[in-house]
PALODO-718260 format. One record per residue (C-alpha): residue number from 1; residue in three letters; x, y, z. Coordinates in Angstrom, 2 decimals, padded with zeros to 5 digits, always signed. Layout:
! PALODO-718260
site i NUM, aa ALA, x X, y Y, z Z
...
This chain:
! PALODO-718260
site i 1, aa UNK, x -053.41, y +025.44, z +054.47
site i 2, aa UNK, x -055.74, y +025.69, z +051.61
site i 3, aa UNK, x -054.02, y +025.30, z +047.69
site i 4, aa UNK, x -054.58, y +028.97, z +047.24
site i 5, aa UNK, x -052.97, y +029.73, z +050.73
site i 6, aa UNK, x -050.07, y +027.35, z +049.80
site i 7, aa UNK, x -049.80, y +029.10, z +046.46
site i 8, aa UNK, x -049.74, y +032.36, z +047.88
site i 9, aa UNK, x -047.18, y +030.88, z +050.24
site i 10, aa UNK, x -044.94, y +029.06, z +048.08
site i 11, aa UNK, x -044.85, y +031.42, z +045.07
site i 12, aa UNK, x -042.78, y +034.42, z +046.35
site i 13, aa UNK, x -040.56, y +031.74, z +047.50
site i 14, aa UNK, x -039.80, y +030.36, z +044.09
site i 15, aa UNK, x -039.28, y +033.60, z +042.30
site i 16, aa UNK, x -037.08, y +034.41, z +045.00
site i 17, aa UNK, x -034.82, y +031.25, z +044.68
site i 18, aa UNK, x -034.39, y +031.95, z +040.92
site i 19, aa UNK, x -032.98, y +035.19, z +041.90
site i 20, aa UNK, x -030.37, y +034.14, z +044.63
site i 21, aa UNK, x -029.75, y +029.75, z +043.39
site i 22, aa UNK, x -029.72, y +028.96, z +047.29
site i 23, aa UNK, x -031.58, y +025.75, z +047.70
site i 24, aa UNK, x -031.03, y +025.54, z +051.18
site i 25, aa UNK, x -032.25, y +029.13, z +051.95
site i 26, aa UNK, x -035.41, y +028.18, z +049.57
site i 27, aa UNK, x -035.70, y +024.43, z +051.42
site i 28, aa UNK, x -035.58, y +026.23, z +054.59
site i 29, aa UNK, x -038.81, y +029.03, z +053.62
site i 30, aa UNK, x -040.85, y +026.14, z +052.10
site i 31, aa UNK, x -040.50, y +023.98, z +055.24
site i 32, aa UNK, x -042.12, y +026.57, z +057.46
site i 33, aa UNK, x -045.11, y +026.54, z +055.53
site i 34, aa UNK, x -048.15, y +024.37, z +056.95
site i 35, aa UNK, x -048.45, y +022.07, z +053.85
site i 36, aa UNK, x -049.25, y +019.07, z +055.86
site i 37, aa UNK, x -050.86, y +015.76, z +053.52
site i 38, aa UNK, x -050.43, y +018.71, z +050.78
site i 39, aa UNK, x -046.73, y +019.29, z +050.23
site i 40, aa UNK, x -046.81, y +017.63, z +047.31
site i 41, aa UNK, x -048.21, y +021.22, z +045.95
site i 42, aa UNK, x -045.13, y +022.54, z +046.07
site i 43, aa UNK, x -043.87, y +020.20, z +043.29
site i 44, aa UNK, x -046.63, y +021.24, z +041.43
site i 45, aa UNK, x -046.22, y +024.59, z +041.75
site i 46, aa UNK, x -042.58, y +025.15, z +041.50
site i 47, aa UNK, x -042.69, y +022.84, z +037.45
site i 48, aa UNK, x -045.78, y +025.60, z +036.81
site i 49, aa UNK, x -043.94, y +028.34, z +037.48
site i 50, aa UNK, x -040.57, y +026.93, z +035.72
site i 51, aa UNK, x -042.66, y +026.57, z +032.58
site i 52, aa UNK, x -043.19, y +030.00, z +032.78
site i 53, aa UNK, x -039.77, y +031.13, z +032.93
site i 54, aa UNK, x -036.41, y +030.95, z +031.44
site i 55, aa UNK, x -034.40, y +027.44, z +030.50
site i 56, aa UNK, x -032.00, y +028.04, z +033.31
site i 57, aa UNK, x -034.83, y +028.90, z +035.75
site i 58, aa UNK, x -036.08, y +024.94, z +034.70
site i 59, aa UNK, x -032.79, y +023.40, z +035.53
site i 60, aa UNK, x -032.88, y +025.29, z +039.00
site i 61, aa UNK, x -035.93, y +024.12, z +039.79
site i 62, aa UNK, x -035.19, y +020.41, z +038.87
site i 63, aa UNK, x -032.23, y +021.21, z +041.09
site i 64, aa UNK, x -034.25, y +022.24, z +044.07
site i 65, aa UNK, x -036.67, y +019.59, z +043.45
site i 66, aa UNK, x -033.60, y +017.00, z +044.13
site i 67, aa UNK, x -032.78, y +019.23, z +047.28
site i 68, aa UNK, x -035.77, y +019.20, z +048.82
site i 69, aa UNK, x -036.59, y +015.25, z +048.63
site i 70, aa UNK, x -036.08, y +013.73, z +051.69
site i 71, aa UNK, x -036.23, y +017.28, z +053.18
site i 72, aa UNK, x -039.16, y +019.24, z +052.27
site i 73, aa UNK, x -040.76, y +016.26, z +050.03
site i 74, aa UNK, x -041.06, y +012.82, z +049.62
site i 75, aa UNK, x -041.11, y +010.58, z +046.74
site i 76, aa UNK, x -044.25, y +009.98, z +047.13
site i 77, aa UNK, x -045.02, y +013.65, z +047.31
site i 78, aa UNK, x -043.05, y +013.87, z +043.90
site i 79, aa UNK, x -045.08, y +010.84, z +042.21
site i 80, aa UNK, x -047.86, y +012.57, z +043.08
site i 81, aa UNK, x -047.22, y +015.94, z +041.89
site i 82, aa UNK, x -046.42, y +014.04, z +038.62
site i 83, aa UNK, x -049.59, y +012.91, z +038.44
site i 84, aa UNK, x -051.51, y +015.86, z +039.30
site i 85, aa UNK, x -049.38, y +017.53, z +036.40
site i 86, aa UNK, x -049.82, y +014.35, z +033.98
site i 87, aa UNK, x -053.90, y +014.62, z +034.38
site i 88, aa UNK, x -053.78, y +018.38, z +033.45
site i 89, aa UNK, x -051.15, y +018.43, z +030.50
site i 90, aa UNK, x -053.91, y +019.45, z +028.47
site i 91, aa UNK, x -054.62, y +022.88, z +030.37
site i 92, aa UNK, x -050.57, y +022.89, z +030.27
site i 93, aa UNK, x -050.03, y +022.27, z +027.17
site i 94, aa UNK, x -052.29, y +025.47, z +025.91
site i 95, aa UNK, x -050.72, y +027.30, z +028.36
site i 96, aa UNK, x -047.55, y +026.87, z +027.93
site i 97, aa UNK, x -046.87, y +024.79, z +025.15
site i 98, aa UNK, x -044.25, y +022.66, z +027.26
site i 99, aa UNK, x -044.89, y +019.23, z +028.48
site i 100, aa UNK, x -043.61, y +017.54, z +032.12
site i 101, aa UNK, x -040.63, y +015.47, z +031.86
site i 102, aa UNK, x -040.01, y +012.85, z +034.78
site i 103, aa UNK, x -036.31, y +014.32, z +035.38
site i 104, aa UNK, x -037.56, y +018.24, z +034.60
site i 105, aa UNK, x -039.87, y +019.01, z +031.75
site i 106, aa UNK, x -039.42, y +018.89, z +027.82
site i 107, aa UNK, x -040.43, y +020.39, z +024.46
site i 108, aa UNK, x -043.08, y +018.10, z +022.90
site i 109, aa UNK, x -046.32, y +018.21, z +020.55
site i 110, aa UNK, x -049.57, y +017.17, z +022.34
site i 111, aa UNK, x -051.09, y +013.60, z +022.79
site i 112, aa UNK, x -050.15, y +014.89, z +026.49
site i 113, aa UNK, x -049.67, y +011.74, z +029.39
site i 114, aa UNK, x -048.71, y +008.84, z +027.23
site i 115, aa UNK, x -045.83, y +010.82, z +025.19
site i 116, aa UNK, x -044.43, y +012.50, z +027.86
site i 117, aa UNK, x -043.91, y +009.73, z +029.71
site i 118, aa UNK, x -042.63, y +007.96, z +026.45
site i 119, aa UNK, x -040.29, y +010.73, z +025.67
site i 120, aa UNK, x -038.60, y +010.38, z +028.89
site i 121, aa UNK, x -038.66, y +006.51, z +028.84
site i 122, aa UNK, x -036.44, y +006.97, z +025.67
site i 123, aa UNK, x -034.37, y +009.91, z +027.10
site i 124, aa UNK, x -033.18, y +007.74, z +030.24
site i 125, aa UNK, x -032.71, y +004.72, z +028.11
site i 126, aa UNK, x -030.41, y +006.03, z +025.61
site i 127, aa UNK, x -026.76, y +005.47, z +025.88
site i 128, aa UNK, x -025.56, y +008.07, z +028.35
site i 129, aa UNK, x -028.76, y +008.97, z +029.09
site i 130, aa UNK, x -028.20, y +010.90, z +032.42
site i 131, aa UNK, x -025.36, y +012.68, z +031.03
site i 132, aa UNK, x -027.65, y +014.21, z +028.04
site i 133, aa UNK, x -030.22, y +014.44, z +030.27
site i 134, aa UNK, x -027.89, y +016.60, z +032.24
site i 135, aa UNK, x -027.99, y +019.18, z +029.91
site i 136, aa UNK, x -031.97, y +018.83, z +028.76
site i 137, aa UNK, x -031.97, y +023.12, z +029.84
site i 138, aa UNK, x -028.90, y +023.59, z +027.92
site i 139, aa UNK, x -026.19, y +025.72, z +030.09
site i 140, aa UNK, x -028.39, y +026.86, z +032.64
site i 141, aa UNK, x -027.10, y +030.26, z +033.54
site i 142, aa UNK, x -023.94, y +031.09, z +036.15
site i 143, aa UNK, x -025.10, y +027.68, z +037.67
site i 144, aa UNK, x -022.84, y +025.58, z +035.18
site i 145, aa UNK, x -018.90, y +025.31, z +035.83
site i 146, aa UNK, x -016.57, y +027.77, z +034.37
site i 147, aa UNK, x -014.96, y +024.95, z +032.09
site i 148, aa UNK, x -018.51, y +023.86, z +030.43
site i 149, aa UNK, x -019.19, y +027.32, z +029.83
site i 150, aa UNK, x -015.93, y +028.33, z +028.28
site i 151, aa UNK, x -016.27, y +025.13, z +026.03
site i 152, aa UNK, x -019.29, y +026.46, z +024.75
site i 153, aa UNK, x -017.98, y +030.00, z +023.91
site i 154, aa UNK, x -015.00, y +028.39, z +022.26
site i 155, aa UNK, x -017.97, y +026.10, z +020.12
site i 156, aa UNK, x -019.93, y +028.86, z +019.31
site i 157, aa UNK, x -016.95, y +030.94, z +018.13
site i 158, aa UNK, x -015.92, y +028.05, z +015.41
site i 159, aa UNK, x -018.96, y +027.56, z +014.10
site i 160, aa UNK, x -019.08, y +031.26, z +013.84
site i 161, aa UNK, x -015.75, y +031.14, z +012.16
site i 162, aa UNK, x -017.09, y +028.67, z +009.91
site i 163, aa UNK, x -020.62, y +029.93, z +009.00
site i 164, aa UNK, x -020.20, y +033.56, z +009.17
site i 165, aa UNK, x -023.79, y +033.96, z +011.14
site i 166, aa UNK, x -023.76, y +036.70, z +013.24
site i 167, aa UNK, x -026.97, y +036.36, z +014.36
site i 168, aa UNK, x -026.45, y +032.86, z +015.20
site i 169, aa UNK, x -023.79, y +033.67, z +017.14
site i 170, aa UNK, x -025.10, y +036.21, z +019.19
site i 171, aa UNK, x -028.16, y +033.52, z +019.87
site i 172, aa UNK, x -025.76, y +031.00, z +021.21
site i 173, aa UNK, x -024.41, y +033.52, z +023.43
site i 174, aa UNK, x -027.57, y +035.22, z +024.62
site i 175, aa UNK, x -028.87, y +031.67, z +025.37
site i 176, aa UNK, x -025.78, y +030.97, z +027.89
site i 177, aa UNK, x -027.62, y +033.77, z +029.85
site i 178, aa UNK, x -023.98, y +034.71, z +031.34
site i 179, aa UNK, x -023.70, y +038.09, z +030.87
site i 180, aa UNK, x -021.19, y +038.09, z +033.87
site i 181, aa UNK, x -018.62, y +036.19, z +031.98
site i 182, aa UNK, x -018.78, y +038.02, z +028.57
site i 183, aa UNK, x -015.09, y +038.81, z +029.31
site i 184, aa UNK, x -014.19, y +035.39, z +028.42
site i 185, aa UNK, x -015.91, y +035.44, z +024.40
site i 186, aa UNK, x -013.78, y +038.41, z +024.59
site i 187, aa UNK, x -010.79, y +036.82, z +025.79
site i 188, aa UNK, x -011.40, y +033.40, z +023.26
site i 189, aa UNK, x -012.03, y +035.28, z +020.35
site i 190, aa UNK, x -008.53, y +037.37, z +021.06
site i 191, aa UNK, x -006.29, y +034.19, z +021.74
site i 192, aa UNK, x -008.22, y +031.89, z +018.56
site i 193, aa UNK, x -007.55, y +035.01, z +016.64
site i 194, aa UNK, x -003.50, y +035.20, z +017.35
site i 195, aa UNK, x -003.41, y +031.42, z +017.30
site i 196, aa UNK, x -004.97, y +031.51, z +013.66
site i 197, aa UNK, x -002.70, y +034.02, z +012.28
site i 198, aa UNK, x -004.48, y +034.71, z +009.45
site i 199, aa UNK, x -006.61, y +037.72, z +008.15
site i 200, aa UNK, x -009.83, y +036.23, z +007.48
site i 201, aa UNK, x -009.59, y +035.18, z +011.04
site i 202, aa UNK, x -008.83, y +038.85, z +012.47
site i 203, aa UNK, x -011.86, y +040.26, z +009.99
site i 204, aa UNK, x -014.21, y +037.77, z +011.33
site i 205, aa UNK, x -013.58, y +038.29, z +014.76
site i 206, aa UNK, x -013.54, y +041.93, z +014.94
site i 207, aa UNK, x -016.42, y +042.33, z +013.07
site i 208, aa UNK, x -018.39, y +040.18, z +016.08
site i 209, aa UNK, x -016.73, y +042.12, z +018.88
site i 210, aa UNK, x -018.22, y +045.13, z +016.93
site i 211, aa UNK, x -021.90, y +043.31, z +016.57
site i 212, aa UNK, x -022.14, y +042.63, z +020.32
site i 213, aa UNK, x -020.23, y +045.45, z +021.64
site i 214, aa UNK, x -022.76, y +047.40, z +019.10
site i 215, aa UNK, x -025.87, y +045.66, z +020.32
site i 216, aa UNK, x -024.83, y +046.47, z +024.19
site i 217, aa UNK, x -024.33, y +042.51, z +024.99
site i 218, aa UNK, x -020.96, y +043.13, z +025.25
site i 219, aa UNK, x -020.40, y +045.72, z +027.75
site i 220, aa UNK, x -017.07, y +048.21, z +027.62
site i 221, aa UNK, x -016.60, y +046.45, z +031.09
site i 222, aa UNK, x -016.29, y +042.75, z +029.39
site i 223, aa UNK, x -014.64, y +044.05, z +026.26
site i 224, aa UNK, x -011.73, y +045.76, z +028.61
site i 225, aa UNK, x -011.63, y +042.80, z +030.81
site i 226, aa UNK, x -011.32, y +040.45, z +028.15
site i 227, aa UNK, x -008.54, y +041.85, z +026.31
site i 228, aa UNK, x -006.62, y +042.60, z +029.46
site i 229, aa UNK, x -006.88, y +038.76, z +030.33
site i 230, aa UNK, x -005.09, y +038.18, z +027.10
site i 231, aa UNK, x -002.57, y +040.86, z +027.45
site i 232, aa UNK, x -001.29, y +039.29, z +030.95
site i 233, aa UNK, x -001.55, y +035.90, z +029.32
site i 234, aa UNK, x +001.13, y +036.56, z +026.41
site i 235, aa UNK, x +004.21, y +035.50, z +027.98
site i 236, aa UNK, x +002.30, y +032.63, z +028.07
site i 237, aa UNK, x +001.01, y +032.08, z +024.18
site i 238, aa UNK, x +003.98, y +033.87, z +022.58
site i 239, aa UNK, x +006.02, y +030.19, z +023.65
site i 240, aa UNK, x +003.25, y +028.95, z +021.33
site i 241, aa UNK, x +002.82, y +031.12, z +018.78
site i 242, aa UNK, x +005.66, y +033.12, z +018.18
site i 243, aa UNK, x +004.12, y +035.70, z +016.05
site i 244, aa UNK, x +002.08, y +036.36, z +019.11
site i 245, aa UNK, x +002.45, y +039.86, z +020.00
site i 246, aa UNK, x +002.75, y +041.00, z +016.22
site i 247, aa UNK, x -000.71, y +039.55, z +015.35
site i 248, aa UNK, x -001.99, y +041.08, z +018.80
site i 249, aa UNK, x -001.12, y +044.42, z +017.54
site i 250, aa UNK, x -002.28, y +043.80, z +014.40
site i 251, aa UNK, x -005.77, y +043.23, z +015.80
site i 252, aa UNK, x -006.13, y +045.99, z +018.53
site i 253, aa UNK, x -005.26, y +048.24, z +015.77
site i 254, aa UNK, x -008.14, y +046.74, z +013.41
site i 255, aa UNK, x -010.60, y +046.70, z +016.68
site i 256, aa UNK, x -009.27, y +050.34, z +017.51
site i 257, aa UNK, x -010.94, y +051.46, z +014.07
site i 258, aa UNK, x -013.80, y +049.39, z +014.30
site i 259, aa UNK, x -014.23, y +051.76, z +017.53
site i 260, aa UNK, x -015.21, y +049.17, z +020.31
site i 261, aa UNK, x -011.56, y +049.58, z +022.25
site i 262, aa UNK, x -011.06, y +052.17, z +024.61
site i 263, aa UNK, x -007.66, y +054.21, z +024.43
site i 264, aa UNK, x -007.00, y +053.06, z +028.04
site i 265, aa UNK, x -006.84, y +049.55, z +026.67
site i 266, aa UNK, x -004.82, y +050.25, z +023.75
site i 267, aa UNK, x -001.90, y +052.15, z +025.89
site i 268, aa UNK, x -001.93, y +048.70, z +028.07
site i 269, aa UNK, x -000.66, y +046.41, z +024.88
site i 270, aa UNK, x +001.85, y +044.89, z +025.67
site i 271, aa UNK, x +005.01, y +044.28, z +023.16
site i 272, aa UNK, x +007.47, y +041.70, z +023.03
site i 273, aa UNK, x +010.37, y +041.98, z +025.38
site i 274, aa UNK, x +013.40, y +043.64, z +024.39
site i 275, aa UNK, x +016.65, y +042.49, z +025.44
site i 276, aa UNK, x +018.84, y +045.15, z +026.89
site i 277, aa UNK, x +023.10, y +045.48, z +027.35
site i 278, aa UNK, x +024.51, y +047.38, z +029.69
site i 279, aa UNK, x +027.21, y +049.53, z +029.83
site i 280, aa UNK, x +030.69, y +047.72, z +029.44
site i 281, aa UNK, x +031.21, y +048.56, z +032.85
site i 282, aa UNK, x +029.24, y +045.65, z +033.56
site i 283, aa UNK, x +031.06, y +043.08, z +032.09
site i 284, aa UNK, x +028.27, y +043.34, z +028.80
site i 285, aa UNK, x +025.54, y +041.24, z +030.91
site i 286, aa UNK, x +021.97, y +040.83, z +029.98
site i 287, aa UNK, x +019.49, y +042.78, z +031.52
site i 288, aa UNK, x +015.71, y +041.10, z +032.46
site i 289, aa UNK, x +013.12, y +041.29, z +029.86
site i 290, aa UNK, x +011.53, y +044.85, z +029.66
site i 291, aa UNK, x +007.92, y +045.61, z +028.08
site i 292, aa UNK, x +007.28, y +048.59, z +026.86
């Protein structure tokens, strides 16, 4: 194949694994092309067309990259694809204004070759270097684990909590690029609320609900998922915060106002069981624990 017929091959291919993540399914497309001595153009092209896109569309493709060696590729294919990118940083640079990194590629300011290849000496050199490295994309979409990603919605709402920037806020969680899993800023910002038990707290927090739910990043869905999650968890945090379900109430009734809460989710609150006698007929046992 010529490069344009491998371009034209392997492009489609590319934009298509960014949609569906499946390295295998991508591994399997790219192998059927006729790259022979030329495969290394499908390093190449894959880093060209991650500069183009989105930080979590990088970390896939450094992802598929590590897939496809010993596969697809070789490491020579990949040394030489490094090269080929290396000698044209220049047209790269002006085109994109992002610079190839030997484990992915990274932000940096010209001078091209020798400083990219500097910056990433001192990136795997420094203490827990692969682990930082890791994370040179930041999140990286729905690709990341479900702990990492609730970690950084739990961040972002503290720093929130302690700068009062909304806009800051809603950066850190546009840049998760999760919009799947908005439920769970819902449900953090619900549980840090009752755990603080403070106004200031309950303000702060409604008034972000409101901003996201506002700006459509928060979708009725997530903001009725989200507090459902915390009304099945209360059992649960009342044993650690006793005021629990009285701060809860508190809150919907504050978000209620704000007019982000649906009624359906406001007949599901929950209140704190009541304990119930019976009749002396029954010797004056207790009944289970009955929400109403």
């Amino acid at each position: 194949m010529t490069d344009e017929e491998i371009q034209k091959g392997t492009e489609p291919i590319i934009l298509e694994y960014f949609e569906h993540g499946d390295t295998a399914e991508a591994a399997l497309a790219l192998d059927e092309l006729n790259c022979g001595t030329k495969r290394y153009r499908i390093v190449v092209l894959a880093i060209e067309i991650a500069m183009e896109h989105k930080p979590s569309h990088r970390e896939m493709t450094s992802v598929l990259i590590s897939d496809l060696y010993g596969r697809v590729i070789s490491q020579r294919d990949i040394g030489k694809a490094f090269e080929v990118l290396l000698k044209n940083l220049p047209d790269l640079v002006l085109d994109t204004q992002m610079l190839i990194l030997c484990l992915g590629i990274s932000w940096l300011e010209l001078e091209h070759a020798r400083q990219a290849l500097g910056r990433a000496d001192t990136l795997l050199s420094m203490k827990h270097g692969l682990v930082r490295l890791d994370n040179v994309w930041g999140v990286g979409g729905g690709l990341r684990p479900v702990k990492y990603l609730t970690r950084q919605m739990n961040l972002l709402l503290q720093e929130y909590l302690s700068s009062g920037d909304l806009q800051e806020a809603t950066r850190c969680l546009m840049d998760l690029e999760v919009p799947h899993f908005h439920h769970e800023l819902v449900y953090e910002s619900v549980v840090m609320t009752i755990e603080a038990i403070n106004g200031h707290t309950e303000e702060m927090m409604c008034k972000l609900l409101k901003s996201l739910y506002a700006a459509i990043i928060i979708t009725p869905d997530m903001m009725e998922r989200g507090f459902l999650r915390v009304y099945e968890d209360m059992p649960d945090i009342c044993l650690d915060v006793p005021l629990a379900y009285s701060v809860l109430e508190r809150f919907v009734e504050r978000c209620q106002k704000a007019g982000f809460l649906t009624d359906e989710v406001i007949k599901k609150m929950p209140s704190r069981g009541r304990k119930r006698f019976v009749s002396e007929g029954d010797g004056g046992r207790v009944k289970s624990h009955e929400f109403v």
